[in-house]
C-alpha positions in Angstrom: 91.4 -7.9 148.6 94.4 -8.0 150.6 95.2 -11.8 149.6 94.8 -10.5 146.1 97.3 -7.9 146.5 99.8 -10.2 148.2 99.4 -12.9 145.3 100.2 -10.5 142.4 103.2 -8.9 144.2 104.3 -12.4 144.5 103.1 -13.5 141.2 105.1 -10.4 139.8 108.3 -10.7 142.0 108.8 -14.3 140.5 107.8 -13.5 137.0 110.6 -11.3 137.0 112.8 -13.7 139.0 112.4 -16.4 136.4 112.7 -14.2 133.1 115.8 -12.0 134.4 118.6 -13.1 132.5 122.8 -11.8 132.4 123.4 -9.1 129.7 127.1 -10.2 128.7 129.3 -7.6 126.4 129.8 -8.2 122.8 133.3 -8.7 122.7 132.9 -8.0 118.9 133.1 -4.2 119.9 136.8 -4.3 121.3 138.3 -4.8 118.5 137.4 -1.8 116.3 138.8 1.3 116.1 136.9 4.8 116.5 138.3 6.9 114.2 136.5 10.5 115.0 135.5 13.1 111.9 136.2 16.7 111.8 132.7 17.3 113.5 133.6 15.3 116.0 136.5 17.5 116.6 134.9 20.9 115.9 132.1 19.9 118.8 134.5 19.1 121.0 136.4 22.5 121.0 133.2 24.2 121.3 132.6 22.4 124.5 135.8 23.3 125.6 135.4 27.2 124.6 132.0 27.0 126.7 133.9 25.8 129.7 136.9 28.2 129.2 134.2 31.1 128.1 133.0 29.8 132.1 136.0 29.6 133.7 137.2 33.0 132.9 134.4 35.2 135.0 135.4 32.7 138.0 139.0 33.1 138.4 138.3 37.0 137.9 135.8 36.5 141.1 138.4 35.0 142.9 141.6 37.5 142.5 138.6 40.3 143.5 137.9 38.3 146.4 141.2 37.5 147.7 142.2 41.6 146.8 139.1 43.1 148.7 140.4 40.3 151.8 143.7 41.1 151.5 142.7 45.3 151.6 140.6 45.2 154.5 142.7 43.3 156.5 145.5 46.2 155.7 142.9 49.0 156.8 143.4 50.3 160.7 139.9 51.0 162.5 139.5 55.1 163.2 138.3 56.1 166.5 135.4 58.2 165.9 134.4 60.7 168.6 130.6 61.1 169.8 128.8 64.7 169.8 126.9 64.5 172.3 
């Protein structure tokens, strides 16, 4: 069973060895221009609303982060005194 094994792995591996072949470019598609629609357009300023729409919660994040840093480094610790 194990010299089976070994033959159709090696079988295999040169099947695919003799068949693989170079995918070359079309160099047909270089010359032509793209001209893009309206849709086109209107998707793409949808996508950048989303990431806007995304962006704006973040930078909020960040000046409350920097402000709550910024505070507690301005606070001086109290000493508290112990009832005993």
């Amino acid at each position: 069973m194990n010299t089976n094994i070994s033959l159709t792995t090696l079988g295999a591996t040169f099947f695919s060895l003799v068949t693989a072949t170079a995918a070359y470019a079309s160099p047909a598609a270089t010359n032509k221009v793209f001209i893009s629609g309206p849709l086109i357009l209107i998707f793409l300023g949808f996508c950048a609303l989303v990431v806007i729409a995304q962006v704006i919660p973040v930078i909020m994040t960040l000046f409350g982060m920097i402000k709550g840093a910024k505070d507690s480094k301005e606070q001086v610790p109290t000493a508290v005194k112990a009832d005993l």
